[in-house]
C-alpha positions as a printed NumPy array, in Angstrom:
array([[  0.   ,   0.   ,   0.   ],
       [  1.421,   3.304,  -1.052],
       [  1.903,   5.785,   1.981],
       [ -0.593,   8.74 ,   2.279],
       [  0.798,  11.845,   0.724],
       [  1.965,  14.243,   3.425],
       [  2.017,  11.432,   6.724],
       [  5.377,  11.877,   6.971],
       [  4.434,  16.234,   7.692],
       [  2.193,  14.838,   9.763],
       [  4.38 ,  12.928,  11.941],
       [  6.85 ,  15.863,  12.25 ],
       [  4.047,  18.518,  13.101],
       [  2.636,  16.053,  15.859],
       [  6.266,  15.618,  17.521],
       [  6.526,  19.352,  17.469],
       [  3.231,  19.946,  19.227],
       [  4.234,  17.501,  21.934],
       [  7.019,  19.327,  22.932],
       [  5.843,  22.593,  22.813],
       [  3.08 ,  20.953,  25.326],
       [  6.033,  20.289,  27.714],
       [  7.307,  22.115,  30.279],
       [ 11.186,  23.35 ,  29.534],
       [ 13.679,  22.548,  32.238],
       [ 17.253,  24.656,  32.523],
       [ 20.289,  22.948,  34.148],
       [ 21.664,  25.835,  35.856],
       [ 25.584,  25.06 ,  34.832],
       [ 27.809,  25.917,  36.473],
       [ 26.024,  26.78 ,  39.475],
       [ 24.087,  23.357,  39.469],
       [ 26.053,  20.592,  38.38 ],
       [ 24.735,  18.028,  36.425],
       [ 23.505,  14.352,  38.262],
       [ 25.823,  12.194,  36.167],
       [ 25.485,   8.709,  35.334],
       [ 27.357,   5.743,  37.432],
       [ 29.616,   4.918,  34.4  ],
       [ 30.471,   8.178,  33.038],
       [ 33.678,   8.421,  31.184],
       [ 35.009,  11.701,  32.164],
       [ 38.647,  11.179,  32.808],
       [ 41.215,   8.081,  33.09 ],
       [ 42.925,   7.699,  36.985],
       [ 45.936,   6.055,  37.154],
       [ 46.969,   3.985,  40.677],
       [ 50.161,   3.921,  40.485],
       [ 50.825,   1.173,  42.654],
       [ 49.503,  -1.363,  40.651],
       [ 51.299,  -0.453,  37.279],
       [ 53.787,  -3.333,  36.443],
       [ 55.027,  -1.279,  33.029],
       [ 53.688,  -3.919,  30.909],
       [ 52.8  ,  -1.517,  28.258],
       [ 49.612,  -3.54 ,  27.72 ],
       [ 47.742,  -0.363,  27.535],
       [ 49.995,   1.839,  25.53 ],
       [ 49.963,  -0.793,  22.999],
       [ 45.987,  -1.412,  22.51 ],
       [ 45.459,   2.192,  22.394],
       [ 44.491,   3.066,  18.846],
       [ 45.295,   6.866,  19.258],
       [ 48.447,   6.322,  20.557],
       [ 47.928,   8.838,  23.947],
       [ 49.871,   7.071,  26.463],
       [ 53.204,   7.414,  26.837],
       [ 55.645,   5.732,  29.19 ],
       [ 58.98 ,   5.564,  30.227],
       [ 60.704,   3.158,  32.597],
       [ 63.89 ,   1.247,  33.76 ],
       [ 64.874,  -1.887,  35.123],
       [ 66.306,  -2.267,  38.567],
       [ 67.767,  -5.65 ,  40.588],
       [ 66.306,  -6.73 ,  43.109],
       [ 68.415,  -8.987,  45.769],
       [ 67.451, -12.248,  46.546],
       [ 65.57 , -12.49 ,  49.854],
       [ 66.858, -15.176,  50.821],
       [ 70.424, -16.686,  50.858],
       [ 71.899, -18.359,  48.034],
       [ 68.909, -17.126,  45.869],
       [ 68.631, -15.48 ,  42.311],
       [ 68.635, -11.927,  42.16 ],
       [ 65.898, -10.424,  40.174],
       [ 65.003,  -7.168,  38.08 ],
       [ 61.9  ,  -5.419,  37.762],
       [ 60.718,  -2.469,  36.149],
       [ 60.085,   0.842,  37.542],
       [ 58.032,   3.339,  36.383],
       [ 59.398,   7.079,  34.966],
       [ 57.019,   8.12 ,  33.505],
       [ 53.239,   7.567,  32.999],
       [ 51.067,  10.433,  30.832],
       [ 47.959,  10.306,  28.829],
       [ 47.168,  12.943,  25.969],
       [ 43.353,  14.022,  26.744],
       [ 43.584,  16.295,  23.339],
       [ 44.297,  12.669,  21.404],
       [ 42.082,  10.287,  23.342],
       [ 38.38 ,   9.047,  22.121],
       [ 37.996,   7.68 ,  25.105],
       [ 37.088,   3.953,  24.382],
       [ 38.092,   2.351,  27.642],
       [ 40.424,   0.164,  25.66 ],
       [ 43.202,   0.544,  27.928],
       [ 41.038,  -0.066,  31.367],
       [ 39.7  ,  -3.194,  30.063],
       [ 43.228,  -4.734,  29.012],
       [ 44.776,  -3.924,  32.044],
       [ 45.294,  -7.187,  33.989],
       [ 46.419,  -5.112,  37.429],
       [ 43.732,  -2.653,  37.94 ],
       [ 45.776,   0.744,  37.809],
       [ 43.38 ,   2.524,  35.378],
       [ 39.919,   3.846,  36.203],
       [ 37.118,   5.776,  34.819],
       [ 36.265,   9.127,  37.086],
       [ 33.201,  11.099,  36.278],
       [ 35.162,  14.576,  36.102],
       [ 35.166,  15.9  ,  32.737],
       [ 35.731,  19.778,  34.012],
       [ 39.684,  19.75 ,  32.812],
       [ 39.798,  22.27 ,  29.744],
       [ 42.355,  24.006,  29.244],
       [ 43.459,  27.247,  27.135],
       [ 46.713,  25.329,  26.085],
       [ 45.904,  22.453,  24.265],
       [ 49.562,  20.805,  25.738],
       [ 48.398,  20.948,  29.082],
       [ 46.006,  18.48 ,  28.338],
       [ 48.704,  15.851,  28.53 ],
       [ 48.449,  14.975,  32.129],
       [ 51.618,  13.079,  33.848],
       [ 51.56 ,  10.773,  36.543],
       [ 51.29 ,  13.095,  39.03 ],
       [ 47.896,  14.59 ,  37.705],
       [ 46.565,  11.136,  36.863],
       [ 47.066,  10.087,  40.776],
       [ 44.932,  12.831,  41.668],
       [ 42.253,  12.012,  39.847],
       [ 42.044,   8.979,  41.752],
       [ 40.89 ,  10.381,  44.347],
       [ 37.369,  11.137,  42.113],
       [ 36.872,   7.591,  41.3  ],
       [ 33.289,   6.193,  42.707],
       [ 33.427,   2.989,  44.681],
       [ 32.71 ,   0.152,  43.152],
       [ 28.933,  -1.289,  43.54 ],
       [ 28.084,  -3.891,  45.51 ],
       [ 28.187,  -7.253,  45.084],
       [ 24.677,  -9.372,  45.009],
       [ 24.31 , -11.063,  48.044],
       [ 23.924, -14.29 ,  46.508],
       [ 27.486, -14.235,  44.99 ],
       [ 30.163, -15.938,  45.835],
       [ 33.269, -14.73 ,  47.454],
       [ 36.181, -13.724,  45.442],
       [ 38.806, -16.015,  46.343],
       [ 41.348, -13.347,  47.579],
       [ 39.095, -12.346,  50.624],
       [ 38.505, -15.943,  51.458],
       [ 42.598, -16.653,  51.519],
       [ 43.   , -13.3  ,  53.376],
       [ 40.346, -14.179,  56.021],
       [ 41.538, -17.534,  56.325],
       [ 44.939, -16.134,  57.183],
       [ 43.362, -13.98 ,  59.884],
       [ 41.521, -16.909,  61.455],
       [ 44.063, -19.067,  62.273],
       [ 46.493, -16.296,  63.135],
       [ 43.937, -15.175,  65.545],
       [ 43.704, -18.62 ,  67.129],
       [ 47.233, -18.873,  67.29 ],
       [ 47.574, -15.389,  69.703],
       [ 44.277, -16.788,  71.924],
       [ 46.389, -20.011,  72.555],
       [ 49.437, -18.472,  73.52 ],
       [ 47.564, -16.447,  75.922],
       [ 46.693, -18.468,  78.48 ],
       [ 50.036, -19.852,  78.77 ],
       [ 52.107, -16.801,  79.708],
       [ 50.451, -16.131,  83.023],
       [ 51.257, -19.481,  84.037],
       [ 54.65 , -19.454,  83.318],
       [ 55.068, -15.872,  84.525],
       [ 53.409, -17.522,  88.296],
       [ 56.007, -20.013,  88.081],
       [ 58.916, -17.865,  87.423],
       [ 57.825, -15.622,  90.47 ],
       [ 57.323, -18.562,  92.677],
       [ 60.834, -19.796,  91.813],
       [ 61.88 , -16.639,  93.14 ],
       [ 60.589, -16.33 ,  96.421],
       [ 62.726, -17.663,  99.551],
       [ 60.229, -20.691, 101.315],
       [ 59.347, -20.581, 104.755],
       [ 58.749, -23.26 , 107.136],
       [ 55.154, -24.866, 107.588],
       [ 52.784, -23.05 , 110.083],
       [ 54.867, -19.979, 110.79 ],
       [ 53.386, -16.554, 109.476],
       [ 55.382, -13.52 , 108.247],
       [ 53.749, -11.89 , 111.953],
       [ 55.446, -15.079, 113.931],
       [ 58.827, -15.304, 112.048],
       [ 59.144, -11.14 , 113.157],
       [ 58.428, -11.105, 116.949],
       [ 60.644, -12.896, 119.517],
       [ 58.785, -15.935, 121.349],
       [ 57.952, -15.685, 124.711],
       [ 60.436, -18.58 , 126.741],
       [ 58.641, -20.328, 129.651],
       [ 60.421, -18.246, 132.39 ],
       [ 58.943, -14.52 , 131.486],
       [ 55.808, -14.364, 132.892],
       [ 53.001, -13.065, 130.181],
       [ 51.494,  -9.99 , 130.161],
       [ 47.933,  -9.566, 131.12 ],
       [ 45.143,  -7.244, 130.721],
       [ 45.296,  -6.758, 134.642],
       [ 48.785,  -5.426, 135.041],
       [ 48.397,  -2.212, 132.995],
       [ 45.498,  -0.877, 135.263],
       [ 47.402,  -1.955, 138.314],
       [ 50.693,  -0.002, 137.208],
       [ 48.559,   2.925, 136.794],
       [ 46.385,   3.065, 139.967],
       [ 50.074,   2.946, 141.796]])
């Protein structure tokens, strides 16, 4: 069936008057800023403590933004008659915001979690080279990152809190065992210490002199009579 000349004015005109039917809302910006989405890719964080230098994310990076720089270093061998090792440290760690589509590539490849998405997207600049932000600017946007969301209740637990609670467990057994055993030797120690005293005889006894047979013993008459006198 051939369409109806003019449905598709129609259709337009009927849109329009829907909208115009509508009241208009304002985001007041800057004053009022904007409620963002959970998952809003604003700017890339970088934690630096988990970067390894395995390039992983320079190299999947179609635009080619990231740039880093690092060295090698030996490490001794912690124990004796082991291997030294080397590892890389990082230099230097930047991302070109002027270059980047932001794609997410590089925070999905990386197998160490040191790159996150923040919400902030208020970072123009004038200069269109400060929109290379180093390592140092990177870190702070850390600090902007949402925390994750929770898991569902039902779900089971990642394996590295089970191993770390595990470890807690039995190291807190270990200290509640021990406890009751160091007051017990402490007693002993102290009683070790102490000089021992003969059966029946109090500290009071062992201090005064004994009265011998001869010496008559005092009574509660005499003091009255030396006083009446």
């Amino acid at each position: 069936m051939p369409p109806i000349p003019g449905s598709g004015l129609a259709k337009g005109l009927a849109v329009t008057l829907r909208t115009m039917t509508k009241k208009t809302v304002t985001e007041q910006y800057p004053d009022a800023q904007p409620e963002l989405a959970p998952r809003t890719r604003g700017v890339i964080g970088l934690f630096e403590e988990n970067c390894t230098v395995c390039m992983l994310c320079a190299r999947e990076c179609p635009d080619w933004c990231i740039y880093i720089d690092s060295h090698k270093e030996t490490v001794p061998a912690a124990t004796p008659g082991g291997r030294d090792r080397s590892r890389n440290v990082l230099d230097r760690f930047a991302i070109d915001f002027s270059l980047c589509m932001y794609c997410g590539i590089c925070i999905e490849v990386c197998p160490f979690d040191a790159l996150f998405w923040s919400p902030e997207f208020e970072y123009s600049e004038t200069d269109i080279r400060d929109l290379t932000h180093e390592r140092d600017k990177l870190r702070e946007w850390m600090w902007t990152v949402p925390a994750p969301p929770a898991l569902d209740p039902g779900a089971e637990e990642p394996k590295e809190l089970a191993a770390a609670r595990k470890t807690a467990d039995k190291l807190a057994a270990q200290q509640e065992a021990a406890r009751p055993a160091e007051p017990h030797a402490d007693e002993q120690a102290r009683a070790a210490e102490q000089p021992t005293r003969p059966m029946g005889d109090s500290k009071q006894q062992t201090d005064q002199p004994r009265p011998t047979s001869d010496q008559p013993r005092p009574t509660s008459d005499q003091p009255e009579q030396e006083g009446r006198e």
